[in-house]
DODREN-328448 format. One record per residue (C-alpha): x, z, y; residue number from 1. Coordinates in nm, 2 decimals. Example, Ala and Ser with C-alpha at 12.3 -4.5 7.8 and 13.67 -1.06 7.14 Angstrom:
R, 1.23, 0.78, -0.45, 1
R, 1.37, 0.71, -0.11, 2
***
This chain:
R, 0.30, 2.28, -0.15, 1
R, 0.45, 2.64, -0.21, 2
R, 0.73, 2.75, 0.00, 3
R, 0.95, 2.81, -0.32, 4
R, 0.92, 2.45, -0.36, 5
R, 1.03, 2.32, 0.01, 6
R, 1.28, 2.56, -0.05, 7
R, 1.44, 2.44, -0.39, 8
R, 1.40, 2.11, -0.20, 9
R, 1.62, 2.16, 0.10, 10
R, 1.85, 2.33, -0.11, 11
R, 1.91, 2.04, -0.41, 12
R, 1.76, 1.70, -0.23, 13
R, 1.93, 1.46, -0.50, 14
R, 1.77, 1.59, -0.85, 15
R, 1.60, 1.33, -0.99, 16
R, 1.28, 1.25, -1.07, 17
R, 1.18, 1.32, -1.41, 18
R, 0.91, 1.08, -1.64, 19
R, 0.69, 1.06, -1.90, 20
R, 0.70, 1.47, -1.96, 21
R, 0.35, 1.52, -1.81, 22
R, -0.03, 1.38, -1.83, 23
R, -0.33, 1.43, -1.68, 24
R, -0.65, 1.31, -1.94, 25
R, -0.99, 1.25, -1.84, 26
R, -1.14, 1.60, -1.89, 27
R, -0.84, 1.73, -1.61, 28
R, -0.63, 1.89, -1.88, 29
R, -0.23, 1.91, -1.84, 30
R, -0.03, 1.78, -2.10, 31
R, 0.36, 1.86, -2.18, 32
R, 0.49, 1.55, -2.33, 33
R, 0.84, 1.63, -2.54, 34
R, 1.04, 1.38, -2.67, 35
R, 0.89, 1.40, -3.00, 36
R, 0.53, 1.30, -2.82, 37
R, 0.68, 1.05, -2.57, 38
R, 0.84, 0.86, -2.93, 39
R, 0.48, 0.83, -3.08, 40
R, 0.36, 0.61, -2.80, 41
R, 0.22, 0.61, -2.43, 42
R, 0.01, 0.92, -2.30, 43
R, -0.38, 0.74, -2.29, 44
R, -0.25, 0.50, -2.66, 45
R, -0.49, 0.70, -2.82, 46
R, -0.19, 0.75, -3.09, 47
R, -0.27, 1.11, -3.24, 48
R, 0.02, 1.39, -3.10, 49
R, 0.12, 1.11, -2.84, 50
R, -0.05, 1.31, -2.55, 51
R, 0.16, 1.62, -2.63, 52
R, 0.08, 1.95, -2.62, 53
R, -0.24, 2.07, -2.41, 54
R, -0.11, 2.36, -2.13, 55
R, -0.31, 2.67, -2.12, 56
R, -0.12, 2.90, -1.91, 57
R, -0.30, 2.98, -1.60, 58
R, -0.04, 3.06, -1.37, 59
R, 0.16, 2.69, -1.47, 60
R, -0.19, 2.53, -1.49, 61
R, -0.24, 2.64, -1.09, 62
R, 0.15, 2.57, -0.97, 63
R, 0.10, 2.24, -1.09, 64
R, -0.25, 2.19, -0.91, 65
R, -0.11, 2.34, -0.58, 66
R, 0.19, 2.12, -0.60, 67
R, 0.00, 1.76, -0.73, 68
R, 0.05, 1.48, -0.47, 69
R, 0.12, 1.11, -0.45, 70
R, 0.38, 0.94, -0.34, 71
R, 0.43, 0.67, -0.10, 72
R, 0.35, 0.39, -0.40, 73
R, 0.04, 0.60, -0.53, 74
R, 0.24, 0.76, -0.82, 75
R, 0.08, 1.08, -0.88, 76
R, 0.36, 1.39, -0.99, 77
R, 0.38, 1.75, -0.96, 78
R, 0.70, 1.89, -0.73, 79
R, 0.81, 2.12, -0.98, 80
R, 1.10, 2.28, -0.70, 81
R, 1.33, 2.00, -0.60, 82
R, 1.24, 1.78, -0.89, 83
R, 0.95, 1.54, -0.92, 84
R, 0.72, 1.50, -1.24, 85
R, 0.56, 1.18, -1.26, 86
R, 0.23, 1.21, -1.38, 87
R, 0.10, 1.00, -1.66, 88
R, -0.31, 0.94, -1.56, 89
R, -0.52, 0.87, -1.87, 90
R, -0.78, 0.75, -1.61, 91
R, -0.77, 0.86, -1.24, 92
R, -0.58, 1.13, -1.03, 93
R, -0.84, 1.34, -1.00, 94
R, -1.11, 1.49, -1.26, 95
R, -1.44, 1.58, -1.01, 96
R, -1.63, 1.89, -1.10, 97
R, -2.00, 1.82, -0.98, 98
R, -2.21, 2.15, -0.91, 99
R, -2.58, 2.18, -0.92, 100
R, -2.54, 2.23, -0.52, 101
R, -2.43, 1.90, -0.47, 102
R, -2.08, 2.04, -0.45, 103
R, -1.76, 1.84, -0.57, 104
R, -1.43, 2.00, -0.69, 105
R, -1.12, 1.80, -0.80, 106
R, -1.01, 1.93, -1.12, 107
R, -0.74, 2.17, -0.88, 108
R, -1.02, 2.33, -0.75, 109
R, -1.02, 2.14, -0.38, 110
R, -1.37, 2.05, -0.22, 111
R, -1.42, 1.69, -0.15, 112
R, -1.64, 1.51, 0.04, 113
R, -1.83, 1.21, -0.14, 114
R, -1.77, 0.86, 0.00, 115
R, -1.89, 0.67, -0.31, 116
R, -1.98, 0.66, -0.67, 117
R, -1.88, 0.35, -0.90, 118
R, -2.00, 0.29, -1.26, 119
R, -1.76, 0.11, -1.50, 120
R, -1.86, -0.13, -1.79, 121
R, -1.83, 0.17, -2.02, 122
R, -2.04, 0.38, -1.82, 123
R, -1.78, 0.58, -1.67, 124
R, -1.87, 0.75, -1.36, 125
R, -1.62, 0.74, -1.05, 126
R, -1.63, 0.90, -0.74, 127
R, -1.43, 0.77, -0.42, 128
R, -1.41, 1.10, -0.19, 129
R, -1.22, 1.19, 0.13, 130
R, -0.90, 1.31, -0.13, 131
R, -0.95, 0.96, -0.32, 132
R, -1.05, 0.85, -0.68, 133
R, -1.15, 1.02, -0.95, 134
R, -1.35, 0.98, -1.25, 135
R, -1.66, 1.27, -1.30, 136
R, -1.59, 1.50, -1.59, 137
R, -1.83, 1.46, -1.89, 138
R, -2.01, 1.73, -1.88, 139
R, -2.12, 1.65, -1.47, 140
R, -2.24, 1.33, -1.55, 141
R, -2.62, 1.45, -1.60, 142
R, -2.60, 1.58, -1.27, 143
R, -2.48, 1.23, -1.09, 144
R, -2.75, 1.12, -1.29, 145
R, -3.01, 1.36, -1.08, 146
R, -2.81, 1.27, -0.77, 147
R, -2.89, 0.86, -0.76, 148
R, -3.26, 0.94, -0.91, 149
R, -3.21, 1.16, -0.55, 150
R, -3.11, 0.90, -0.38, 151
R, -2.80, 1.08, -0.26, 152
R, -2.55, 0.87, -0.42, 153
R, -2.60, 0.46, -0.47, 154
R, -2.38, 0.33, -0.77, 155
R, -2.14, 0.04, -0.74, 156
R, -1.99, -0.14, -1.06, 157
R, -1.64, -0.21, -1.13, 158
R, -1.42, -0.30, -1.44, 159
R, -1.22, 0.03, -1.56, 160
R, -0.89, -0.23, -1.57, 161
R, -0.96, -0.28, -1.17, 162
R, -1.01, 0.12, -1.07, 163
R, -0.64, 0.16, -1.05, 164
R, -0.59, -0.19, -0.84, 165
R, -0.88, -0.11, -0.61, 166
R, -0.83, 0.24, -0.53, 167
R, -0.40, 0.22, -0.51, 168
R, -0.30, 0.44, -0.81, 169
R, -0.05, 0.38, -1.05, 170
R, -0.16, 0.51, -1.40, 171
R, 0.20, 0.54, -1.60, 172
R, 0.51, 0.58, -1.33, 173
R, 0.66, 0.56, -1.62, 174
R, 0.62, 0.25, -1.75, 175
R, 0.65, 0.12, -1.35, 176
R, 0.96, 0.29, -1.35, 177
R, 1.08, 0.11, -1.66, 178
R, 1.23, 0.45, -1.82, 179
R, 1.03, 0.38, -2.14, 180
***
């Protein structure tokens, strides 16, 4: 977390926690959610301009990655200074980058370690690492692919409706927090 951040903190502990403004879709792209967006439905309804508006500034793009974290209930938000975004997941918390190496990359940029892959009834790749779930970006799968035909990874199956049970996510805070 930035040190502006712990700052803003100690100095305003009581702001609360803001929902619904913020998703995170299956490819790892940020999302602002206005109202207008939030009105048209929830953030993965597949309801065209519900996700909002896809962020492409850099600098916002990395503050949010260096300040993503979960919370005690495995709601994922970004400490935007003393105020907590909730994070609406389309699928998982994290987006893994897969490298011809070998090498895995949440969609922050962080290394993590492979603990296991899981294939859903869709054939959505997951992989369970050392920083937790996340689901393998499109364009990596090809490369998981080479990996099991390696035998470096051994695929598990699971239903998509039991990822966020099994690995202690929640995918809408929102709706949890009964704000919609």
């Amino acid at each position: 977390m930035d040190d502006i951040v712990r700052q803003a903190i100690a100095k305003w502990p009581r702001v609360p926690h803001c929902f619904g403004w913020l998703g995170l879709d299956a490819r790892g792209r940020w999302y602002l959610r206005d109202a207008a967006a939030q009105a048209l439905g929830a953030f993965g309804s597949g309801v065209p301009g519900a996700r909002g508006a896809v962020l492409r500034h850099d600098k916002l793009i990395d503050f949010i990655g260096r300040n993503y974290e979960a919370d005690e209930q495995g709601q994922w938000f970004f400490q935007n200074g003393p105020q907590r975004v909730y994070v609406e997941l389309e699928r998982t918390p994290w987006v893994w980058r897969v490298h011809a190496d070998g090498q895995v990359l949440t969609h922050t940029g962080l290394p993590a370690t492979v603990q296991g892959l899981w294939l859903d009834e869709a054939g959505r790749v997951y992989l369970q690492a050392d920083r937790g779930i996340g689901l393998v970006h499109s364009q990596d799968v090809v490369l998981v692919a080479a990996a099991i035909e390696q035998g470096r990874w051994s695929p598990q199956s699971i239903m998509a409706a039991e990822v966020p049970a099994r690995f202690g996510f929640v995918q809408s805070p929102e709706r949890r927090s009964g704000t919609t």
